[in-house]
N, C-alpha and C positions, 0 to 999 in steps of 0.2 A: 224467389225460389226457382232455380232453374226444373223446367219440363222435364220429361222420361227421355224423351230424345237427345238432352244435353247432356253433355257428360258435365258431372262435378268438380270440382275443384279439389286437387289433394289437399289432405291437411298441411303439405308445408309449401302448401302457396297462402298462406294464409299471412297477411302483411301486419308487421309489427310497429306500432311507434316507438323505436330504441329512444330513451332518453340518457346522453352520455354526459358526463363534465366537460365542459368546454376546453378546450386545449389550452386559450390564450387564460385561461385562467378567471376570467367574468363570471356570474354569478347566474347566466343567464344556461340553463344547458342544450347541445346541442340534441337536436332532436334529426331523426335519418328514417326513412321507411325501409323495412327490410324483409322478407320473408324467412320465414321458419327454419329453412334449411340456410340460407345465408347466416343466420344469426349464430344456428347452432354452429358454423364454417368458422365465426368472427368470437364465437367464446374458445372456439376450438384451438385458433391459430392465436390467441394471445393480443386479439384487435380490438375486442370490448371487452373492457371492465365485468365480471362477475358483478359488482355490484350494483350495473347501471340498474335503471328501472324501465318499463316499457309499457304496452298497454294494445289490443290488438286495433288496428285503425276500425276508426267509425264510432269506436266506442268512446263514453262520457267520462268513464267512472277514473280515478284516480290511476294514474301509472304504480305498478306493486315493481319491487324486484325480482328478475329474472330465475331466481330461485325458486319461487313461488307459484311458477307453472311447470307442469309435467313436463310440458314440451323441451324444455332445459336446465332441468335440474341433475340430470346425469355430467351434460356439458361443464355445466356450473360446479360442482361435485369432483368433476376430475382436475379444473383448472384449480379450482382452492388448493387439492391434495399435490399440484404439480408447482402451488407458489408456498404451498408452506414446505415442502421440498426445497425450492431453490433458499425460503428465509432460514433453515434450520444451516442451509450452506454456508448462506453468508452470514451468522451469528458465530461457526465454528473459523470461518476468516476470522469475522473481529477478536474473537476470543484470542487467535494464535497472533493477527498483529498486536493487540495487546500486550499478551506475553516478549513478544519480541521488543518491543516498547521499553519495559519494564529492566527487562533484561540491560539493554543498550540505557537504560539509565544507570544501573547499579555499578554499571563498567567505565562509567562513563569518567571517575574521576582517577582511576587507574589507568585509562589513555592518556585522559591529559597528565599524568604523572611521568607515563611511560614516552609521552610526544616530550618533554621539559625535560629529563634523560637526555635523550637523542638529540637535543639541540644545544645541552652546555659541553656534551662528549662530540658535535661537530666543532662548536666553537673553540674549545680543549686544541683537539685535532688541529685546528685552522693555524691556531696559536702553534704548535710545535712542531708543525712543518714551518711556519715565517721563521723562527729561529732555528731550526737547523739551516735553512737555505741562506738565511742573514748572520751564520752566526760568526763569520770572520770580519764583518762588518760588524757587528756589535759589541766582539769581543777587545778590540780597538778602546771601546768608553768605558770597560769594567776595568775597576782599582787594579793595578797590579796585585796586589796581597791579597786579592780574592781570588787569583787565576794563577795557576800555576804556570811557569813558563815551559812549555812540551820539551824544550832542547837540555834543560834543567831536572826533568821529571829522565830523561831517556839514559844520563853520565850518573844518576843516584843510584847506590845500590841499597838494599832495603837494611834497616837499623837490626842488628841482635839481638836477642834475648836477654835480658841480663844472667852474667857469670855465665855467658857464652862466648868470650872474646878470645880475642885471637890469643893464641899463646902455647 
């Protein structure tokens, strides 16, 4: 116990054993010394776990969660209400990619309807521009009696009506 003449120690020099989860993942946790005000800095800024557990150095008795002392239950308190904030955000993501999901399947056979379209009306297309551009060249191998001869179609003059002749 420090004399009259010493001054005290504040309360947030008072050193914590943070027990956190190991990062690589082992089963062993990492343990960090920290004082009061650092820890409450490190629930503060999103750097330790709310749920780690701790224990103040020197002492035996089992590490409790950080919750469970005054000295950071405020801390602890605001970061839960600041992560279940951000989980209600990204529950309202999932829910709308879902929808968007869902959506883009419902459509999905009406694209490829609308893409099978567009590809026999290219192919259409491809086809009747080759035959207009070839078509004196093709017109060469069709029957006579299918193809009218033009110079033949240009001296005809068109057939009457009946009991519309000449006379």
């Amino acid at each position: 116990m420090p004399g009259p003449d010493q001054p005290q120690a504040p309360p947030d020099a008072a050193l914590w054993q943070v027990h956190t989860p190991a990062p690589n993942g082992s089963d062993k946790p990492d343990v960090r010394p920290m004082s009061t005000a650092e820890l409450v800095a490190a629930i503060n800024a999103d750097a330790v776990d709310p749920r780690a557990i701790a224990r103040r150095a020197g002492r035996k008795h089992a590490p409790l969660p950080l919750a469970r002392f005054p000295e950071f239950a405020d801390a602890v308190a605001a970061r839960r209400a600041r992560t279940a904030d951000r989980q209600t955000d990204v529950s309202a993501e999932v829910t709308r990619l879902e929808r968007k999901r869902k959506t883009a399947t419902r459509l999905a056979p009406l694209t490829d309807l609308a893409g099978l379209l567009l590809a026999i009306a290219l192919v259409l297309a491809a086809l009747a521009g080759l035959l207009w551009w070839q078509w004196d060249t093709l017109n060469q191998y069709l029957p006579s009696a299918a193809r009218p001869r033009p110079s033949a179609l240009a001296n005809q003059t068109p057939p009457l009506p009946p009991g519309r002749g000449p006379g």
